[in-house]
LUMGUPA-379777 format. One record per residue: residue number from 1; x, y, z of N, C-alpha, C in turn. Coordinates in steps of 0.2 Angstrom, whole numbers, plus 2048, in hexadecimal, padded with zeros to 3 digits. Example, Ala and Ser with C-alpha at 12.3 -4.5 7.8 and 13.67 -1.06 7.14 Angstrom:
<nodes>
 num n_c1 n_c2 n_c3 ca_c1 ca_c2 ca_c3 c_c1 c_c2 c_c3
   1  842  7E4  827   83E   7EA   827  842  7F0  827
   2  840  7F5  823   844   7FB   824  840  800  827
</nodes>
This chain:
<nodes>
 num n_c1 n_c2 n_c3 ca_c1 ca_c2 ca_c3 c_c1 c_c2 c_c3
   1  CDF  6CA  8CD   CDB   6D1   8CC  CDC  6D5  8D2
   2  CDD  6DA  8CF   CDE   6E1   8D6  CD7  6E3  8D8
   3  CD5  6E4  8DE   CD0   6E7   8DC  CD2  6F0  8E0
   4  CD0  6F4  8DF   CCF   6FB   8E1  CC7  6FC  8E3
   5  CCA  704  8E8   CC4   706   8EC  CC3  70C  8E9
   6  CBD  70E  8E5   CC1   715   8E1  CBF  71C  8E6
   7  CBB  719  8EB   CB8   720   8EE  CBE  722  8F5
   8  CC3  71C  8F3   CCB   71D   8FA  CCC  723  8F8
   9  CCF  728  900   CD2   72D   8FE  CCD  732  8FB
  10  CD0  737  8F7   CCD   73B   8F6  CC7  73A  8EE
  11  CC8  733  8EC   CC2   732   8E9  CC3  735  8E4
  12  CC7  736  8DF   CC9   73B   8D7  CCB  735  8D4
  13  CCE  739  8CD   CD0   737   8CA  CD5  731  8CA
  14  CDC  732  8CC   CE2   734   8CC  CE2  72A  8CF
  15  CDE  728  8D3   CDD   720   8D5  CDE  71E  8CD
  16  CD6  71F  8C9   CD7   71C   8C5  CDE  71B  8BD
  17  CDF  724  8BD   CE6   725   8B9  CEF  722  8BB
  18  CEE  722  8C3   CF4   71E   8C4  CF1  716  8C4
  19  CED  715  8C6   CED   70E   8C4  CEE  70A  8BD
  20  CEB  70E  8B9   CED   70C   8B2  CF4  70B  8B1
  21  CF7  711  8B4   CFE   712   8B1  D03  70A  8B3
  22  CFF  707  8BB   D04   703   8BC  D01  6FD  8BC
  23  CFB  6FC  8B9   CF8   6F7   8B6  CFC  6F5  8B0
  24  CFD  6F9  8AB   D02   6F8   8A7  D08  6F6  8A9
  25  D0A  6F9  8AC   D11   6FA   8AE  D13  6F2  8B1
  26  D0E  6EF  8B5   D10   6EA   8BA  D0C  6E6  8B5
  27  D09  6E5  8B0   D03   6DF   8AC  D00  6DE  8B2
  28  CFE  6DF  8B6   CF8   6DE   8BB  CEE  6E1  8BB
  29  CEC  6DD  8B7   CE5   6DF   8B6  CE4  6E1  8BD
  30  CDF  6E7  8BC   CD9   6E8   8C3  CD3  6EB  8C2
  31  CCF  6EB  8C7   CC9   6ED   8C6  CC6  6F1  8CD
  32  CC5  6F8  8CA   CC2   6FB   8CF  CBA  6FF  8CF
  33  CB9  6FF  8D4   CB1   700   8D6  CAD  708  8D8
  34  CAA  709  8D8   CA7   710   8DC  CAE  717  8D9
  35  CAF  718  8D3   CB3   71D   8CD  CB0  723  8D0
  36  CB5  727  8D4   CB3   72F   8D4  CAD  72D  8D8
  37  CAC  729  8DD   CA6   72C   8E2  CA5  730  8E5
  38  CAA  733  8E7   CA8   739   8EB  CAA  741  8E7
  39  CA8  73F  8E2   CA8   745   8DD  CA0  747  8DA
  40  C9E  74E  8DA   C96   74F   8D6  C94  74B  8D2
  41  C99  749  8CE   C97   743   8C8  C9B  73F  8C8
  42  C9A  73A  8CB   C9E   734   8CB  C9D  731  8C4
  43  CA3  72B  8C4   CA6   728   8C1  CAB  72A  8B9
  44  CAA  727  8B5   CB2   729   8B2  CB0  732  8AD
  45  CB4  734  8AC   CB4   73A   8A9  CB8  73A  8A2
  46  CB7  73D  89C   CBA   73C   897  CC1  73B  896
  47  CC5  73F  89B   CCD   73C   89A  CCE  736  89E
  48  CCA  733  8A3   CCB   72D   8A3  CC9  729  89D
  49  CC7  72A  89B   CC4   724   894  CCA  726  88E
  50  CCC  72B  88E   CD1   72C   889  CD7  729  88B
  51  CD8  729  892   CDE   725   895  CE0  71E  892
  52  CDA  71C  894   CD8   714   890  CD9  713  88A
  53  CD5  718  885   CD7   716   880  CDD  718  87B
  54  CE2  71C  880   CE7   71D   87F  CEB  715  880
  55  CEC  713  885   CEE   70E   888  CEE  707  884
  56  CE6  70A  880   CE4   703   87B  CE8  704  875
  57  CEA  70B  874   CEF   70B   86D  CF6  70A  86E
  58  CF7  70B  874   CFF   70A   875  CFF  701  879
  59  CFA  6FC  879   CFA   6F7   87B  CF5  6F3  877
  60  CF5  6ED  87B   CF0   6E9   878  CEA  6E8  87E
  61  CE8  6EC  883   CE6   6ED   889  CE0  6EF  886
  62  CD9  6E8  88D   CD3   6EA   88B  CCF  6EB  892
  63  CC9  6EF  892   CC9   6F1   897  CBF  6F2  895
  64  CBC  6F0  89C   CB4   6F0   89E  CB1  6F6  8A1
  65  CAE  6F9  89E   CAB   6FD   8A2  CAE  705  8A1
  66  CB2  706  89B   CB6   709   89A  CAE  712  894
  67  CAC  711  89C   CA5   716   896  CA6  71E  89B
  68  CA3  723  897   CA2   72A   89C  C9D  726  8A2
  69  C9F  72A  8A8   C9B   728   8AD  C99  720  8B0
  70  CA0  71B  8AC   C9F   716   8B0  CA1  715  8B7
  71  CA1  713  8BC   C9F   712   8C3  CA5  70E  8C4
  72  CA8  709  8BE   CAA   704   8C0  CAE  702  8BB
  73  CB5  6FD  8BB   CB8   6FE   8B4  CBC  6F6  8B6
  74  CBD  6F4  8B2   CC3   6EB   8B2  CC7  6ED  8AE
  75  CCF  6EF  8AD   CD3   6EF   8AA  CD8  6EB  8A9
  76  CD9  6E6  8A1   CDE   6E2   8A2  CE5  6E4  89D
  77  CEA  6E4  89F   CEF   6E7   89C  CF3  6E5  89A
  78  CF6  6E7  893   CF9   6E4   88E  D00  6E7  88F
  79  D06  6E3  88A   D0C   6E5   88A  D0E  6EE  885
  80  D10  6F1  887   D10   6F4   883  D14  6F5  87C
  81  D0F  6F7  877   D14   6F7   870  D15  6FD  86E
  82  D1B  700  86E   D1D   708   86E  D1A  70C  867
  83  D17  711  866   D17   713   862  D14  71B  861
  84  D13  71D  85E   D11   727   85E  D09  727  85D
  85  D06  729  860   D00   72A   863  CFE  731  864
  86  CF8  732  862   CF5   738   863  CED  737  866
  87  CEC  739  86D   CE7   73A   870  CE3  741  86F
  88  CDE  740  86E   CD8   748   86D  CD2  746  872
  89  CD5  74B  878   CCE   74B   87E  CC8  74B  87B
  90  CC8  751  877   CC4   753   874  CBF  757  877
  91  CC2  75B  87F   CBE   761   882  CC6  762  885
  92  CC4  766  88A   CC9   76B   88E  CCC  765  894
  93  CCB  75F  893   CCD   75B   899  CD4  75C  899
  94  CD9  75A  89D   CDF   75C   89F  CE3  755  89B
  95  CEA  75A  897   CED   758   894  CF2  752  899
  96  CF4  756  89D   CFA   752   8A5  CF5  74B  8A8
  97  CEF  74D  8A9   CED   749   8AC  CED  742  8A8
  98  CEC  743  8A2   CEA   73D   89C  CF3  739  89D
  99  CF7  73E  89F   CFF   73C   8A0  D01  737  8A6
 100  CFC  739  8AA   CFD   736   8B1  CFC  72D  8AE
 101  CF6  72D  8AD   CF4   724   8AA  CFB  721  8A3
 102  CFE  727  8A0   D01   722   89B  D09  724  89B
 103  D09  728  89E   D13   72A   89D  D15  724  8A1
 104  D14  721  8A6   D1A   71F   8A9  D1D  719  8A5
 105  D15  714  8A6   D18   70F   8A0  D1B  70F  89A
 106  D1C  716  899   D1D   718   890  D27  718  894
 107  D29  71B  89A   D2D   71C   89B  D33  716  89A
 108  D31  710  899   D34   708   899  D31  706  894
 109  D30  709  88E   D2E   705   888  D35  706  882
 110  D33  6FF  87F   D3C   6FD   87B  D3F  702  877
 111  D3A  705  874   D3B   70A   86F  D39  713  872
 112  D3A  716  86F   D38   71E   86E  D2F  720  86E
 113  D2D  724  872   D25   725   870  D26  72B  871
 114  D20  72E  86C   D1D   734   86D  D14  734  86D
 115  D12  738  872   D0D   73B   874  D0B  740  871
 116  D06  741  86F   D04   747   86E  CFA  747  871
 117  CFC  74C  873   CF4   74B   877  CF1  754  875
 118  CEB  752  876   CE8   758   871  CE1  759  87A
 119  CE0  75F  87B   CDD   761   881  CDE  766  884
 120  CDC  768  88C   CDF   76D   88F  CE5  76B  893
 121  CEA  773  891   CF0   771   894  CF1  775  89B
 122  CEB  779  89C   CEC   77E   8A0  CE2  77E  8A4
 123  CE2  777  8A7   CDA   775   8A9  CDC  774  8B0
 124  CD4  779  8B4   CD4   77A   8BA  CD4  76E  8BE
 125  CD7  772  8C4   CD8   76C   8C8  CDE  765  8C4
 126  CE2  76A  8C1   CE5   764   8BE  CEE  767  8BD
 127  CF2  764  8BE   CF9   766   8BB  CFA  76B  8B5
 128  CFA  771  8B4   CFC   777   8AE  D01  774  8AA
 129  D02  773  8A4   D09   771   8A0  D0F  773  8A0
 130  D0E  77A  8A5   D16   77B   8A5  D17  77B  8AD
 131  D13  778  8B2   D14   776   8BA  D18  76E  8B6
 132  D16  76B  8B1   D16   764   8B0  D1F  764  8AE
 133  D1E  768  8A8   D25   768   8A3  D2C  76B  8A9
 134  D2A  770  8AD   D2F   775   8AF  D30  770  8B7
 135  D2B  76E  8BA   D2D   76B   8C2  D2C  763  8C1
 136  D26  762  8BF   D25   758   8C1  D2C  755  8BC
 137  D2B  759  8B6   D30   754   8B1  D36  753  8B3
 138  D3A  758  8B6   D42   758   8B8  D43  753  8BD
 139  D3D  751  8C0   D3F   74B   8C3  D3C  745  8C2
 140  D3B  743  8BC   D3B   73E   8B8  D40  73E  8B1
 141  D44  741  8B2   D49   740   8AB  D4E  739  8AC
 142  D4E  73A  8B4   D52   735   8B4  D51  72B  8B2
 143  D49  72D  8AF   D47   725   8AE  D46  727  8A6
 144  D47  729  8A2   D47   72C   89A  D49  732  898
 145  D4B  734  892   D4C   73A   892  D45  73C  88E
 146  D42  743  892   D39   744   890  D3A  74C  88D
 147  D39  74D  888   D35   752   886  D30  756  884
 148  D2E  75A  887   D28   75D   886  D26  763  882
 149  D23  764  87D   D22   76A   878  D1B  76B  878
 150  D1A  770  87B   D13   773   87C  D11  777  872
 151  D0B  775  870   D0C   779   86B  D05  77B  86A
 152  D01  77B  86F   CFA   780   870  CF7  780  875
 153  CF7  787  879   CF4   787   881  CED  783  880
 154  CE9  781  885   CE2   780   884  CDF  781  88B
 155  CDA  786  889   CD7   788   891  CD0  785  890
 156  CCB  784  895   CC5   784   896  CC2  78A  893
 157  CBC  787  891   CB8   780   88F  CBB  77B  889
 158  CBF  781  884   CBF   77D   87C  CC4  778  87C
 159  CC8  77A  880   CCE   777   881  CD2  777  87B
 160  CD3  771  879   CD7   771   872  CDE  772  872
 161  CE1  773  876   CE8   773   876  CEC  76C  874
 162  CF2  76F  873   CF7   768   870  CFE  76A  876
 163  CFE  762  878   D06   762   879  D08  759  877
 164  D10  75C  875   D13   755   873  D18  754  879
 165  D1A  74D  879   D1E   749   87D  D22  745  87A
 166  D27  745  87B   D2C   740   87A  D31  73E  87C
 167  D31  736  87D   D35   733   882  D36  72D  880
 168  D3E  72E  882   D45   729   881  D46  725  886
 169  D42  721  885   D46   71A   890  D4D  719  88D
 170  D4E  71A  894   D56   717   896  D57  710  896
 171  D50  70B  89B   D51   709   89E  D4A  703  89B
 172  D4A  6FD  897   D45   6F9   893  D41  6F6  898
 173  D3A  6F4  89A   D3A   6F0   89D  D37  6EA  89A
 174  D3A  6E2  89B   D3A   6DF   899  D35  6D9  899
 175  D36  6D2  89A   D31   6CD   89C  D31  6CD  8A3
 176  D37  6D0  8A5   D39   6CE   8AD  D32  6CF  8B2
 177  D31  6CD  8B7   D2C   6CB   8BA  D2E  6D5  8BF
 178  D2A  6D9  8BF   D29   6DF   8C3  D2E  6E0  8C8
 179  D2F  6DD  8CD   D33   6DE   8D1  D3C  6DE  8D0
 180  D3C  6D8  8CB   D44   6D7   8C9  D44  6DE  8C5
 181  D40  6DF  8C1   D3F   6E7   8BC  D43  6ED  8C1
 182  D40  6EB  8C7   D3F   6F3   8CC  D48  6F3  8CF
 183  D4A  6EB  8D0   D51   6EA   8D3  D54  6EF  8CE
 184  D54  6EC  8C7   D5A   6EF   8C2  D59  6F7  8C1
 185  D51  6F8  8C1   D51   6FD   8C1  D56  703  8C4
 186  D56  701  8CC   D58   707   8D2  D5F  705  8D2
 187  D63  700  8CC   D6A   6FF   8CD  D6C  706  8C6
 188  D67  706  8C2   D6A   70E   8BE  D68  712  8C0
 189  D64  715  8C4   D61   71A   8C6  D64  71C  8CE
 190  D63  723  8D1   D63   724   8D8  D5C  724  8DC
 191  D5B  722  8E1   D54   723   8E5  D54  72D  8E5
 192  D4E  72D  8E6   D4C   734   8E7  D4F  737  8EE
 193  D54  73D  8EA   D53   73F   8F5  D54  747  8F3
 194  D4B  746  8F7   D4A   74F   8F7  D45  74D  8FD
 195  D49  74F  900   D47   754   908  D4D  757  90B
 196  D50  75B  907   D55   761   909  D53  767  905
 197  D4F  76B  908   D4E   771   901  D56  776  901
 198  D56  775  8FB   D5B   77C   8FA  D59  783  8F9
 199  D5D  788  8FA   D5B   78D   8F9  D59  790  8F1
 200  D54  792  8F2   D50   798   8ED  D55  79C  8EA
 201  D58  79C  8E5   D5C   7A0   8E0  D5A  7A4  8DB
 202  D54  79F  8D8   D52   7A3   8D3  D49  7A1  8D4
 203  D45  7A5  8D0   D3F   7A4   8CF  D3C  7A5  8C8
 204  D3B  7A0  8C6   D37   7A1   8BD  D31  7A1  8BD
 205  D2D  7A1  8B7   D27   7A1   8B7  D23  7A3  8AF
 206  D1E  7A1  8AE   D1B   7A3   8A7  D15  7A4  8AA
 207  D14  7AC  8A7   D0B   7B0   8A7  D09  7AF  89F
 208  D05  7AA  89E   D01   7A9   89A  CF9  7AB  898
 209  CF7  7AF  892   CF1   7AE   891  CEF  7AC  88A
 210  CE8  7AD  888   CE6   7AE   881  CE8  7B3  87E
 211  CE7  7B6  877   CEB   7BB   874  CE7  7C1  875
 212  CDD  7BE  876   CD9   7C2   878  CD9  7C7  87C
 213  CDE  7C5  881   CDD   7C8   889  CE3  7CE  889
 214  CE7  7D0  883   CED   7CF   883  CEC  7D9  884
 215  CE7  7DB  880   CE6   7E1   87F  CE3  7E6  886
 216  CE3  7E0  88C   CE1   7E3   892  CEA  7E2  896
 217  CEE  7DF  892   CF5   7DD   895  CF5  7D8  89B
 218  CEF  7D4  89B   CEF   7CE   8A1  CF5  7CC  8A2
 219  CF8  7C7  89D   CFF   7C4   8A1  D04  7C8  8A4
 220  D04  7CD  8A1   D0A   7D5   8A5  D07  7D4  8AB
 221  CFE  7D7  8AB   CFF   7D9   8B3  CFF  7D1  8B7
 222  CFE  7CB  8B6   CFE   7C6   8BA  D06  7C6  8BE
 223  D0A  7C6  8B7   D12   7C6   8B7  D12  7CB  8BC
 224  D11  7CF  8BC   D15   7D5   8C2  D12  7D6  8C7
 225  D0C  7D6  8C8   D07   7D1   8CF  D0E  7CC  8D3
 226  D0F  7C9  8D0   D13   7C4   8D2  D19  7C5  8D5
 227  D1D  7C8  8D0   D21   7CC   8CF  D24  7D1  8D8
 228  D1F  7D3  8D7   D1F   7DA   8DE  D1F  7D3  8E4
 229  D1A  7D1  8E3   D1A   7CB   8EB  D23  7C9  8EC
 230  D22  7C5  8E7   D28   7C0   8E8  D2F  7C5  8E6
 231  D30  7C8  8E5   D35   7CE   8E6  D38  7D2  8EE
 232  D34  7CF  8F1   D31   7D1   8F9  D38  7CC  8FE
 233  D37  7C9  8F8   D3D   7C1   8FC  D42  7C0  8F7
 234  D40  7BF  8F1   D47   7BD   8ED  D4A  7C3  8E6
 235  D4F  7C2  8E3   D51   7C8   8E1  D50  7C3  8D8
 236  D53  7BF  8D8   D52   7BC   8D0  D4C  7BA  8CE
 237  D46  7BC  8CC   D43   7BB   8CA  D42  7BB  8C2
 238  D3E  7B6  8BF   D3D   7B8   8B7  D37  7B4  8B4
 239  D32  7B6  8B4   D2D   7B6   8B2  D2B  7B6  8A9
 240  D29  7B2  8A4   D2A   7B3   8A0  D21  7B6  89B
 241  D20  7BB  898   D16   7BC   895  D18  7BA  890
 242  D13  7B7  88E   D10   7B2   889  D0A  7B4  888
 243  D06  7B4  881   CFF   7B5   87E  CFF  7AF  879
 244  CFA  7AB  87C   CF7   7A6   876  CF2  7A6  870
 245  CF3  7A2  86B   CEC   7A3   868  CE8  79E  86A
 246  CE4  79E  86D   CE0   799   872  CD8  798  86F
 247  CD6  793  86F   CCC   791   86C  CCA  795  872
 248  CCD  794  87B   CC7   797   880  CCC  79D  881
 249  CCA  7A1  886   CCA   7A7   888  CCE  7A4  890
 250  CD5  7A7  891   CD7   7A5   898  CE0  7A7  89A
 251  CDE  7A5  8A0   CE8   7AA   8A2  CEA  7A6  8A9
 252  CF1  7A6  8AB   CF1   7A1   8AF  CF9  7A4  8AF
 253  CFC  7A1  8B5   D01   7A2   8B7  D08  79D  8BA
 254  D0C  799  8B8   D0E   793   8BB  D17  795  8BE
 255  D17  797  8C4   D20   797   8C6  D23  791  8C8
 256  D28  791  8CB   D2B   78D   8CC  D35  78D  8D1
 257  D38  78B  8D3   D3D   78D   8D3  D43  784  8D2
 258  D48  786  8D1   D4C   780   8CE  D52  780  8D0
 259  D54  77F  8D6   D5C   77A   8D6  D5C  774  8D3
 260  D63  771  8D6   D66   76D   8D7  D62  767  8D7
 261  D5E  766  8DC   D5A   762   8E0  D51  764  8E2
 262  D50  76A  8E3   D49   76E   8E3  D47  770  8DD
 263  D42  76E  8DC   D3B   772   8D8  D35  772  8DC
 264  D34  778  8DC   D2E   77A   8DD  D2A  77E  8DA
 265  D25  77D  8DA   D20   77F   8D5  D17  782  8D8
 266  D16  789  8D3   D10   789   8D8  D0B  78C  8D2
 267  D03  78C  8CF   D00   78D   8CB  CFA  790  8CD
 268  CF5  796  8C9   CF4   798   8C9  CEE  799  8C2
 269  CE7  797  8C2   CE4   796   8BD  CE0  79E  8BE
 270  CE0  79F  8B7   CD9   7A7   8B8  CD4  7A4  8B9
 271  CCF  7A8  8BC   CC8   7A8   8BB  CC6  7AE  8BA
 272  CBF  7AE  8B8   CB9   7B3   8B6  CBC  7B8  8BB
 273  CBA  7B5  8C3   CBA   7BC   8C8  CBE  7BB  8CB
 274  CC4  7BA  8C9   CCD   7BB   8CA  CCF  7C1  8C6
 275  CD1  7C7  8C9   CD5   7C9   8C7  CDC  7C9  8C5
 276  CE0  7CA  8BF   CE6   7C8   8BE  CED  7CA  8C3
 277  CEB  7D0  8C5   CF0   7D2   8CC  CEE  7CC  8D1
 278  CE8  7C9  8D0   CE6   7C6   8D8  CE9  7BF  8D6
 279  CE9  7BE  8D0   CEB   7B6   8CD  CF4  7B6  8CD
 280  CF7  7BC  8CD   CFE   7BB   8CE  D00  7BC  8D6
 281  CFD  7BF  8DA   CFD   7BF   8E3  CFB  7B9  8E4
 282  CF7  7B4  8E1   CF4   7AF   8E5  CFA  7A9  8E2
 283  CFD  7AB  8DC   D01   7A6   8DB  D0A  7A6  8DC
 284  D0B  7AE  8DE   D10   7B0   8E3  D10  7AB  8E8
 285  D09  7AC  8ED   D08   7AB   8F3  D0A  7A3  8F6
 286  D07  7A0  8F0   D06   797   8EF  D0D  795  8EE
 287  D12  798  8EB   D1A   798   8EB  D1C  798  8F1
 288  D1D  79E  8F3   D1D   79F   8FB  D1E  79C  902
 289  D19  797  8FF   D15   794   904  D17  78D  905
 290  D1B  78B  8FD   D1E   786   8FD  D26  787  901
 291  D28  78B  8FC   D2E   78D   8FE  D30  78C  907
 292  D2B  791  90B   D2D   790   910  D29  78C  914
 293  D29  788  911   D25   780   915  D2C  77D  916
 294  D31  77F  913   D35   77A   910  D37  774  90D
 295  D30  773  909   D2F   76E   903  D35  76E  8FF
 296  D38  767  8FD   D3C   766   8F7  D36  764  8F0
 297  D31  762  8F1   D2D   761   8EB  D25  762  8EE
 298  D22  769  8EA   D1E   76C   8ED  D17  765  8EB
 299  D11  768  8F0   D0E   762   8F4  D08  761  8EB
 300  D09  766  8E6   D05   761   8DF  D0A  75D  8DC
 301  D0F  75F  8DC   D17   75B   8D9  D16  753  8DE
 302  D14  754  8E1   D18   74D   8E7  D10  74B  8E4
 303  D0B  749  8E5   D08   745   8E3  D06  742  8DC
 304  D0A  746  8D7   D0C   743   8CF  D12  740  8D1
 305  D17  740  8D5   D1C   73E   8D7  D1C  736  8D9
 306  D16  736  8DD   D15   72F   8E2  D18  72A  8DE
 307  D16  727  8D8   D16   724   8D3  D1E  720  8D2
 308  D23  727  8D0   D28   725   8D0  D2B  726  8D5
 309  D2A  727  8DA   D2E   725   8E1  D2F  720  8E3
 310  D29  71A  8E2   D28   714   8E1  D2B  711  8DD
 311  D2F  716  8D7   D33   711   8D4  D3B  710  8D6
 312  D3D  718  8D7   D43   718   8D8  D44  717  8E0
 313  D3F  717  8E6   D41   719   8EB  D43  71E  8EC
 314  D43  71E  8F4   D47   725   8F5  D42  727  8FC
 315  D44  72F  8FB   D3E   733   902  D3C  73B  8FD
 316  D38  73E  8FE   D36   745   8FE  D33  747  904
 317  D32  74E  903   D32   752   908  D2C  759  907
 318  D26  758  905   D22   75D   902  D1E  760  908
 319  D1A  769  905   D18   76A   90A  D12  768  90F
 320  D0E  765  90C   D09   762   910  D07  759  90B
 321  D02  754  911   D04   74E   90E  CFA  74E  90C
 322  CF9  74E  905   CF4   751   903  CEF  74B  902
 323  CE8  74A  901   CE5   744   8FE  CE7  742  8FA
 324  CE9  745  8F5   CEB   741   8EE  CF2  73E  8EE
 325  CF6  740  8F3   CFB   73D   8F6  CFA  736  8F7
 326  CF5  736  8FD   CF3   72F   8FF  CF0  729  8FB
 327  CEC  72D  8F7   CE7   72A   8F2  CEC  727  8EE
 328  CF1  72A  8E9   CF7   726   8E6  CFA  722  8E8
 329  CFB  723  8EF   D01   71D   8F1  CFC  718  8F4
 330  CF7  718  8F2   CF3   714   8F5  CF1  70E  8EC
 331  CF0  712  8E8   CF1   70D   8E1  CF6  709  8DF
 332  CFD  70F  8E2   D04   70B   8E1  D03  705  8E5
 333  D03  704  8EB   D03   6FF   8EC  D02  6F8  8EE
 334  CF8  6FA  8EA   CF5   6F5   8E8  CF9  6F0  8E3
 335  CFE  6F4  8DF   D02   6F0   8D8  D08  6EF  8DD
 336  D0C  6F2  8E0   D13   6EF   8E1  D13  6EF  8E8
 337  D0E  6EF  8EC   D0E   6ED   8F4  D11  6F2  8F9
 338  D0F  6F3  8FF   D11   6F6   905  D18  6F9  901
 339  D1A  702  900   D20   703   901  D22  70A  903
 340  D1A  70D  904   D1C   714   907  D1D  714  90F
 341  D1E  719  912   D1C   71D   918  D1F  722  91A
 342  D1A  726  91B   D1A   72D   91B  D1A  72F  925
 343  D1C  735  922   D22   73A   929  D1C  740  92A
 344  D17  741  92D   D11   744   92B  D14  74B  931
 345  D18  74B  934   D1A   74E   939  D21  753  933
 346  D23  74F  930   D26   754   92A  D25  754  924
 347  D1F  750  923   D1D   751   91B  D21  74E  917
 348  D24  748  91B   D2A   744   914  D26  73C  914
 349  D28  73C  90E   D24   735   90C  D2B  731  907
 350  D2A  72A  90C   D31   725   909  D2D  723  905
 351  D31  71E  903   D30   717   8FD  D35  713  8FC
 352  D33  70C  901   D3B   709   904  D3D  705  8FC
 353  D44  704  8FA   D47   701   8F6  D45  6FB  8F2
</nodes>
């Protein structure tokens, strides 16, 4: 039995959602203690619970302690049985994050899955749907073929948004004991290597709102807020406005930019006393800021990253080495042992073969 500290590191979530993921992934039950200590309300919060019993439908996986606001949780873990599941948070809790605990294992399973999860796709403190679809995904195609179909935004409070996922492994994982898995694994795949940023060619992005907001033109002026900043430095830019029919009232901004080998990604959620020019300069500025760090995968990308760094090896190169960094590589490890080490002097962070 593993045990876990859940108050390590920055004490969130993301302990208990990666550990699921490799719970599953390695069969290794664990049990962790003190859930979200250092948060106002500790212990679990509705998408953790949904995580589980996501995990319960896509396995045979039972788990103690599995309540809102429990302190504390035993999770034992089953083989996975593939099949198409639909999760409902049932409030605005974040769609990606519900992702974090169950995509990876779904990535090596025998057959074909789809996901459809019902929540918020665009909820503060948490990965935006198209930060998830346009930046984290492109470096994860190489373990499944994944796609993503947004097919209703969901903001705070009502949430209620939908996205679907579907994915195709390449690569089955079998009875083999974890480690033999990982040998055969890294004989089809390349280790990760991003720590060369290449240059900034172009820069995309989607200004999103409710349909509500649409008659004051928020996502226009967000888009061209943004627009004028980042114009300062690059010539390609393209920016896409969208109006949604939404339950809550909300707007938001998500860039990005795309070689070869670099994605970088920066987000920008509205609020009440946010103006929309101030929401497209703040998330201009967050771009920016990656770019010339010279980040190959910006610093919220790299710690949804940790995970399969660990699978495929390799190095990254982000622009700061953040708690949630730490926090992650500290659950991966607990399941497959000693295999990072970070370059804190450059912000790269290995993960030896």
């Amino acid at each position: 039995m593993i045990e876990l500290d859940g108050s390590y590191g920055e004490g969130g979530g993301a302990l208990i959602r990666v550990a699921l993921a490799f719970s599953v992934f390695t069969q290794q039950p664990f049990r962790i203690k003190d859930i979200r200590k250092n948060r106002p309300e500790p212990g679990l919060k509705s998408q953790h619970v949904h995580c589980i019993k996501a995990l319960q439908k896509l396995s045979g996986c039972r788990a103690e302690g599995a309540e809102l606001g429990s302190t504390e949780l035993t999770f034992h873990p089953a083989p996975l049985k593939p099949s198409s599941i639909t999760i409902n948070i049932g409030t605005a809790g974040s769609t990606t994050l519900v992702l974090q605990a169950i995509l990876l294992p779904c990535l090596f399973s025998h057959k074909p899955i789809t996901l459809t999860i019902k929540g918020g796709t665009d909820a503060k403190w948490a990965t935006p749907i198209d930060h998830f679809r346009y930046v984290l995904l492109q470096h994860l195609q190489k373990f499944a073929e994944i796609k993503v179909k947004l097919n209703k935004r969901g903001y705070y409070p009502k949430g209620n948004g939908e996205i679907e996922i579907s994915i195709k492994p390449k690569l089955a994982l079998g009875d083999e004991h974890i480690d033999v898995f990982l040998q055969k694994l890294r004989k089809h795949i390349e280790p990760y290597a991003l720590t060369k940023q290449e240059e900034t060619e172009k820069i995309s992005g989607i200004s999103h709102s409710s349909a509500d907001l649409e008659k004051n033109h928020v996502a226009e002026r967000i888009a061209q807020a943004t627009h004028q900043l980042l114009a300062k430095h690059f010539e390609n830019i393209s920016i896409k406005k969208e109006y949604n029919d939404t339950d809550s009232t909300g707007c938001g901004i998500t860039l990005w930019t795309a070689t070869e080998n670099t994605f970088l990604g920066a987000d920008v959620l509205g609020e009440k006393a946010l103006r929309a020019e101030d929401i497209g300069k703040k998330a201009a500025k967050k771009l920016l800021d990656e770019i010339q760090s010279g980040a190959v995968v910006d610093a919220h990308t790299a710690d949804s990253l940790i995970p399969f760094l660990a699978l495929a090896g390799g190095s990254m190169k982000t622009s700061t080495i953040t708690p949630h960094i730490e926090t992650n590589i500290y659950a991966v490890e607990a399941f497959l042992g000693k295999k990072f080490s970070i370059d804190r002097a450059a912000n790269t962070i290995t993960c030896s073969q």
